[in-house]
C-alpha positions in Angstrom: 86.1 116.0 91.4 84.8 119.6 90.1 85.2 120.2 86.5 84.3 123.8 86.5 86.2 126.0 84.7 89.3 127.8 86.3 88.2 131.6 87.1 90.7 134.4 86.7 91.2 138.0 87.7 90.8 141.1 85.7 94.3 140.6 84.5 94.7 137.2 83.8 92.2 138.0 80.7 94.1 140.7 79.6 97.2 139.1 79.1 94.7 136.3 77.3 94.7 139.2 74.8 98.7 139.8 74.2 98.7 143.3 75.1 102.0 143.8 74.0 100.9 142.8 70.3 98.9 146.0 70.1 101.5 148.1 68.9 101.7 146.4 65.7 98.2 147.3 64.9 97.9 150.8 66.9 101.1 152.5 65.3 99.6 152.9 61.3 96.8 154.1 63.1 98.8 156.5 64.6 101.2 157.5 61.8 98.1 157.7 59.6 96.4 160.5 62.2 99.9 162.2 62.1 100.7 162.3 58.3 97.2 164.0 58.1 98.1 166.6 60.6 101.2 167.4 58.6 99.9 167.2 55.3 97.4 170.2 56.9 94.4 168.1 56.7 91.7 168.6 59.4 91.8 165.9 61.3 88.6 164.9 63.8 90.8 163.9 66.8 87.7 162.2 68.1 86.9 159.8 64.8 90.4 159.0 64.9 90.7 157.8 68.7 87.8 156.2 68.1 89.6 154.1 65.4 92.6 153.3 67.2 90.7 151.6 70.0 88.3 150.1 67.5 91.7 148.1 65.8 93.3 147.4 68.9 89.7 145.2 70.0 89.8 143.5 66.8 93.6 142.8 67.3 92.8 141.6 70.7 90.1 139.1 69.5 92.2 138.3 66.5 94.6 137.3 69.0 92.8 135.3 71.1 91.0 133.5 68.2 94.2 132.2 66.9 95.5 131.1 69.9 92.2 129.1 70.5 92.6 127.6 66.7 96.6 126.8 67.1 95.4 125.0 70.0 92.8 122.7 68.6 95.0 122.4 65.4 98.1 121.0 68.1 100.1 124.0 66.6 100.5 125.0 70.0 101.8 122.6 72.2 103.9 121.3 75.3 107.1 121.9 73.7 106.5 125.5 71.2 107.0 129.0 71.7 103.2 129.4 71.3 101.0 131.3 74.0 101.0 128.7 76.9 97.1 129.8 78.7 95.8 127.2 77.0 98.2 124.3 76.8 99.0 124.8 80.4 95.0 124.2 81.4 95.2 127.7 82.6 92.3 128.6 80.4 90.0 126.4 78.8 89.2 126.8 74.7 85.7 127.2 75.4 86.7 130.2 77.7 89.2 131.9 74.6 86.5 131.3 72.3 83.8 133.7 74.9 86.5 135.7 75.4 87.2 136.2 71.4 83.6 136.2 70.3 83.0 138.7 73.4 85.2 141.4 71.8 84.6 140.9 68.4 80.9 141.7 69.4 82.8 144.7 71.2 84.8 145.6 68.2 81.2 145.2 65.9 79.0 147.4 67.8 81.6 150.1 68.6 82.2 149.9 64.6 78.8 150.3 63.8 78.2 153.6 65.8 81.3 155.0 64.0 80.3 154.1 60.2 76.8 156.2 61.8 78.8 158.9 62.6 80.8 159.0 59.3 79.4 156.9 56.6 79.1 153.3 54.2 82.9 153.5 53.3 84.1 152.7 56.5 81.4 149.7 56.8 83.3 148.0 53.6 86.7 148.4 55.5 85.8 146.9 58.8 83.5 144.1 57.1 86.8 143.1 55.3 88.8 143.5 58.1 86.6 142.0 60.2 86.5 138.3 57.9 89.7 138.5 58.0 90.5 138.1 61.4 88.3 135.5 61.7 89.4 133.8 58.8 93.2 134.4 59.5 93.4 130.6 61.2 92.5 129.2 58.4 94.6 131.5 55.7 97.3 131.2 57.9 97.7 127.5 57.9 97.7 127.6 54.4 100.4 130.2 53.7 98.4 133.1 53.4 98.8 134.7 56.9 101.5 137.5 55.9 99.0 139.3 53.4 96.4 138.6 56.4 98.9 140.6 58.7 99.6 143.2 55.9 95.9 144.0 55.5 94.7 143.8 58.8 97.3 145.8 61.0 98.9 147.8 58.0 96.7 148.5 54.8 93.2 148.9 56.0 94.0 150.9 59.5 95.6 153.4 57.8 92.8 153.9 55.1 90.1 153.8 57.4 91.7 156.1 59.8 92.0 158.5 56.7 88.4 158.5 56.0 87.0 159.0 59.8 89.7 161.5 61.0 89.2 163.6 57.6 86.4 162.6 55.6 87.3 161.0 53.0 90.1 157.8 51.8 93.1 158.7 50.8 95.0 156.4 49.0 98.6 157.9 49.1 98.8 157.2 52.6 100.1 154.0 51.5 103.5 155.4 50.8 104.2 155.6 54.6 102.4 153.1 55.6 104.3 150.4 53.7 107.2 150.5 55.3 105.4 150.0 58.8 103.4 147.3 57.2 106.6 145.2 55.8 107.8 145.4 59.3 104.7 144.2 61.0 104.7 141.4 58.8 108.3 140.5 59.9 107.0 139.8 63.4 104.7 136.9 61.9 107.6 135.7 59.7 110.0 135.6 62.4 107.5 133.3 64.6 106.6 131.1 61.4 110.4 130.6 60.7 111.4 129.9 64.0 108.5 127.6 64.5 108.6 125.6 61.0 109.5 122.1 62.5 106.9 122.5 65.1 104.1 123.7 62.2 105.2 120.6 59.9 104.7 118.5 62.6 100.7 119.8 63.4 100.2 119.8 59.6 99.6 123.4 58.6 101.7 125.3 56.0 102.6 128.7 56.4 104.6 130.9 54.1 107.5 130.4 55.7 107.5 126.4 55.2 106.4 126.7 51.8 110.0 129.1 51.0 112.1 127.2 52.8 114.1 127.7 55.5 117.1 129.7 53.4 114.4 131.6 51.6 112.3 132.6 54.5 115.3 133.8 55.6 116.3 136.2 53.2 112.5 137.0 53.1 112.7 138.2 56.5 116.3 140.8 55.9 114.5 141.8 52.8 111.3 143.2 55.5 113.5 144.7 58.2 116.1 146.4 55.3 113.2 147.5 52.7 111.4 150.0 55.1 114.9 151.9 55.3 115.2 152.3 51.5 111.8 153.1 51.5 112.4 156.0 53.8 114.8 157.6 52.1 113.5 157.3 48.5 110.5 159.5 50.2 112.9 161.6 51.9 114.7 162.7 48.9 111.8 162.9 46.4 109.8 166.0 45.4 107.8 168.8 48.4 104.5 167.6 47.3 105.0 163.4 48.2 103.7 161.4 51.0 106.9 162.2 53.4 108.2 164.8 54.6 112.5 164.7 54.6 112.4 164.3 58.2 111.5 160.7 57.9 114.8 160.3 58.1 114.6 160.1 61.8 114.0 156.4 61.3 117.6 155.9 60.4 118.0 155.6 64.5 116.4 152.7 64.2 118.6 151.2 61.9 121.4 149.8 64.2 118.1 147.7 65.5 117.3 146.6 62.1 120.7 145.3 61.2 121.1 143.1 65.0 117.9 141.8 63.7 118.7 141.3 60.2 122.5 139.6 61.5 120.8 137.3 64.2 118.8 136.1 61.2 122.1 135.5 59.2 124.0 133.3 61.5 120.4 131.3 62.2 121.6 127.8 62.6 117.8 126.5 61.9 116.7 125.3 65.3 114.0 127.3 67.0 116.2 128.2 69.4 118.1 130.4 67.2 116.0 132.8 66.8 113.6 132.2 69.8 113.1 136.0 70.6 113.5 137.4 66.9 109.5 137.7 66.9 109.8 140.0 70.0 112.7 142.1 68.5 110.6 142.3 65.6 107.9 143.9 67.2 110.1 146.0 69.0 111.7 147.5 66.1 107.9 148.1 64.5 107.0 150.7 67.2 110.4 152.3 67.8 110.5 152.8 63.7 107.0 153.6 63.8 107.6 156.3 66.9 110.3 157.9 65.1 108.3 158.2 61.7 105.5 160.4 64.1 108.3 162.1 65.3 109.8 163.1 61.9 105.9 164.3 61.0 106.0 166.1 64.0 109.2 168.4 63.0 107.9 168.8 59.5 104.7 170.0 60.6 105.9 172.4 63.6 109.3 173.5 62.3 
């Protein structure tokens, strides 16, 4: 009997990555470069590309990392919602773990040849970002993976795009970035809610299962509503803030929001109930985030 690994095509390893994860960590990239251009900071188009595939590699390896550990750890199994390459026998772990530690060398080196084109700062930012992800397992199975997610696809994207696209870190990008952040960290605590039974049962303890089911709830309406108050508390503040009034434009999203926010209401606590909520999640993170770059857009061109 052969016991070499199965072999794959070009697109099999893609999808290994979850491609359709990398809006969560592209779009405060994004934002970031356009808040910049309105605020009428020159911004190095180049650096800031540059950037955006740098996160997306990481994401991709941070991806395929945790998949490879909730697969060892029996967090992903026969009967979860978890990525199914590896439980299936499609791939093997020693093939994720190649494929994980092949892009976070990819993710490294591309890194390092940015920090050389703009400086030590941006070395601190990926370094942290960088232990992150490869510490996210491990933080995540003990509660800490929402801060993980905050940091790493919200907080220091937006920063380090700030200091490669115009020189220097600027903190008050935060103000806009929040709101994109609370939603990205919705996606993860839709998936830890829905999958408490099954995360009990493998032995880990996320955020969610420490709440509750009732409180992770409410946690999760409170990260899809918050974003919209956020938005208009910039809207409405003073010329010289973080936001132009145009933010606004986010509003569209709102009908979203609430289907989200009511499919969490009448959750019944099976997995089941809310089996796609991680997906809508993630849908309502770009489509907010799309509208907040098109609200930048108006302010700066109108």
């Amino acid at each position: 009997m052969s016991t070499s690994s199965p072999r794959h095509t070009l697109k099999d390893w893609v999808l290994a990555t979850r491609p359709w994860s990398f809006t969560a960590s592209a779009m405060p990239v994004l934002v970031t470069l356009f808040w910049l251009h309105w605020k009428h900071i020159e911004v190095n188009w180049l650096n800031g590309i540059w950037a955006l595939v740098n996160i997306i590699l990481v994401h991709a390896a941070g991806n395929v990392w945790s998949d490879y550990f909730d697969y060892k750890q029996k967090v992903d199994a026969d009967d979860t919602y978890g990525v199914k390459l590896l439980t299936s026998g499609q791939f093997t772990p020693k093939q994720f773990m190649r494929l994980s530690l092949g892009l976070q060398v990819a993710a490294v080196v591309l890194g390092l040849l940015l920090v050389a084109r703009t400086g030590l700062p941006l070395l601190w930012i990926g370094l942290i970002g960088i232990a992150l992800s490869l510490l996210y397992p491990t933080l995540k199975y003990h509660a800490l993976g929402d801060v993980v997610i905050f940091c790493c696809y919200a907080l220091l994207p937006s920063l380090g795009t700030t200091f490669v696209a115009a020189g220097a870190v600027i903190w008050h990008v935060i103000f806009i970035i929040v709101p994109i952040g609370l939603l990205t960290m919705s996606i993860l605590h839709a998936n830890n809610t829905r999958d408490i039974d099954t995360d009990r049962r493998a032995g880990i303890k996320t955020f969610a299962m420490k709440t509750g089911r009732e409180m992770a709830g409410v946690i999760y309406q409170v990260e899809v509503i918050l974003p919209y108050i956020m938005a208009l508390s910039l809207a409405i503040s003073p010329r010289h803030a973080s936001a132009p009034a145009y933010i606004l434009l986010t509003l569209l999203s709102l009908p979203l929001a609430w289907k989200n926010y009511k499919a969490m209401d009448r959750w019944d606590g099976t997995a089941e109930g809310i089996a796609r909520l991680d997906e809508q999640s993630a849908q309502l993170q770009m489509i907010f985030s799309l509208l907040t770059i098109a609200g930048l857009l108006l302010a700066t061109y109108l």
